[in-house]
C-alpha positions, 0 to 999 in steps of 0.5 A: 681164326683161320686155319693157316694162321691157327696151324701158324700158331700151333707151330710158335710156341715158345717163340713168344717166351715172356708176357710179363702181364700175364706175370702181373707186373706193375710198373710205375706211373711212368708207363704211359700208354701210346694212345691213351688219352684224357679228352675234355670238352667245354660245354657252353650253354645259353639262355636267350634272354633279352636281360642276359648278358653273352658270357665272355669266353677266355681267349685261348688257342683257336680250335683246329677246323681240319684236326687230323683223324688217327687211322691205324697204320696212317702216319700224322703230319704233325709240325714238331719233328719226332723220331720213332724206334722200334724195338725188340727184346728178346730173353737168354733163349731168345724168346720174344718178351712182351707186356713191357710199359714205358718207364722199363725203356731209355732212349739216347741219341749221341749218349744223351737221354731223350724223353719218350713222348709216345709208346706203342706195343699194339700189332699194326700193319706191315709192308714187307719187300722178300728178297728171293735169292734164286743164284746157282748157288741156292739149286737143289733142295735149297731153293725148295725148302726157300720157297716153302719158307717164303709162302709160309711167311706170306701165310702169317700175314695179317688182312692189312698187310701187303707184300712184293718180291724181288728175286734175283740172281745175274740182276735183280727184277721186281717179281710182284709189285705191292699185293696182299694176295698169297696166292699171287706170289705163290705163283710168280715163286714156284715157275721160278729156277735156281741159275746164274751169279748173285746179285745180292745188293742189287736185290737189296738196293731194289727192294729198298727202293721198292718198299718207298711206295708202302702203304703202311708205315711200318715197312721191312725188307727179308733177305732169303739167301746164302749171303753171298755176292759177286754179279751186283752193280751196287757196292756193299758201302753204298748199300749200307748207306742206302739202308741207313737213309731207309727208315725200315727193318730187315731181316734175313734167313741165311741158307748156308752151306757146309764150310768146305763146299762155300766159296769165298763169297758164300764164305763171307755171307754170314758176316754181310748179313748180320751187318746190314740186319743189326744196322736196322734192328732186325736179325739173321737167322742162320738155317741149322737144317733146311727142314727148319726154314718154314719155321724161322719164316714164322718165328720172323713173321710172328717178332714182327707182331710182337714189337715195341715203338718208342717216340721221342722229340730230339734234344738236338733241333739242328737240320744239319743233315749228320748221322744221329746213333741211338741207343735203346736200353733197358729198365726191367721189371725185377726179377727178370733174366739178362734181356736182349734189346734189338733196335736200329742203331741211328738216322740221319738228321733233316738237311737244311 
């Protein structure tokens, strides 16, 4: 193991509260496993012989000539539309909870139940966009402590992964475009200074634009700011519907100031970001002391390994282009605490 994600390591424990199959667990049959499959091949064998008839073979589906080869972190075309949540669950101390199956999850969408259909826990890939908030209002030790909290971020990153960075303040620009070099985006981070207004939902509406050219099909966006706005072009509501049409998690360290010394935007900060990351299923993590930042930065890194995906087939077929809520709930295990579930709270249906 490499000695930054070992020393990553050592600093989360504890984030990863509950395995439960490390508590021997048995679920019902229900928890079929995503990639688990039963593959089974018709050997035909034949004896050349002039008094031997050809063995008539039962009609039945052609075999596919191109089949599709599963590659991790590559999506599959397939011809029935299927929709895919991610989930997070969390116990009342808000350690992440893993080693879930199948049959402890329910899906509903518009308060039916859908069958799921695909289940996966494995650590895939990720495309991650950082939204750097480098406004006046972050100066000082804010933005220090900031950017030891994105590069320790970048640090806990898996081979596959890749990054880019947004920074804004008067407007937002692309700092680094898709790179899975950290040394790269340290760089391009620390000649950087805390100066100007703050354009947050451009920084976010960029880096919802930006993340459209991963390589990877799970994609999320961290926003590292003090949560205020008043330079940005882009209104909160037509960011909220950007986010919604985007099929990505975010998440956000919120570097608040003391109460007395906010302003009113700063003031409002907590507020606006707990409203975009809960629309996704991601969180807000609210910095109690600016020494703790790297430490959520890892905490965030590490509930983005520690996932689940639920894949189900809409009861409802129409491509009538509407807003579809989802609701993910819980069948747990006996003998567990209240658990928390994370997840996005809907999508919009397919257009005609």
């Amino acid at each position: 193991m490499p000695l930054a994600k070992r020393e990553a390591a050592q600093k989360c424990r504890g984030i990863v509260g509950v395995d439960l199959k490390d508590r021997n667990v048995r679920p019902g049959r229900g928890g079929t496993r995503l990639w688990m499959c039963t593959v089974v091949a018709l050997c035909l064998c034949s004896v050349a012989a002039p008094s031997v008839q050809p063995q008539e073979v039962p009609p039945g589906p052609a075999p596919d000539a191109n089949p599709q080869r599963i590659q991790k972190g590559k999506p599959l075309k397939t011809e029935t539309e299927m929709t895919l949540v991610t989930v997070t669950v969390t116990d009342p101390y808000g350690r992440l909870v893993t080693g879930l199956e199948q049959n402890n999850f329910r899906v509903f969408e518009d308060g039916t139940e859908q069958e799921i259909v695909r289940f996966s826990s494995e650590d895939v890939p990720v495309s991650t966009g950082v939204i750097f908030d480098m406004s006046g209002s972050m100066s000082g030790e804010k933005i220090e402590k900031s950017r030891l909290a994105a590069m320790q971020f970048f640090r806990t990153a898996n081979p596959q992964d890749e990054f880019f960075l947004v920074n804004f303040n008067d407007r937002a620009q692309v700092i680094s475009s898709f790179t899975g070099s950290v040394d790269d985006l340290q760089n391009r981070l620390m000649y950087t200074s805390a100066h100007g207004m703050t354009a947050l939902f451009d920084g976010i509406y960029l880096g919802l634009s930006q993340i459209r050219g991963a390589h990877n099909t799970k994609k999320a966006l961290l926003i590292i700011s003090d949560g205020g706005d008043n330079h940005s072009r882009y209104s909160e509501n037509e960011v909220r519907k950007y986010v919604q049409e985007a099929d990505v998690q975010i998440y956000a360290i919120g570097v608040y100031g003391e109460d007395l010394g906010r302003s009113p935007e700063e003031a409002e900060g907590p507020s606006l970001l707990n409203g975009l990351t809960q629309m996704t299923g991601g969180r807000t993590f609210a910095v109690q002391g600016l020494n703790d930042l790297p430490d959520i930065a890892t905490k965030i890194s590490m509930e983005l390994r520690n996932q689940y995906v639920l894949g189900y087939r809409p009861g409802n077929r129409a491509h009538d282009g509407k807003w579809r809520k989802i609701k993910v709930k819980l069948r747990p295990p006996k003998g567990l605490p209240p658990l928390t579930v994370y997840s996005r709270n809907g999508y919009f249906a397919p257009g005609h």
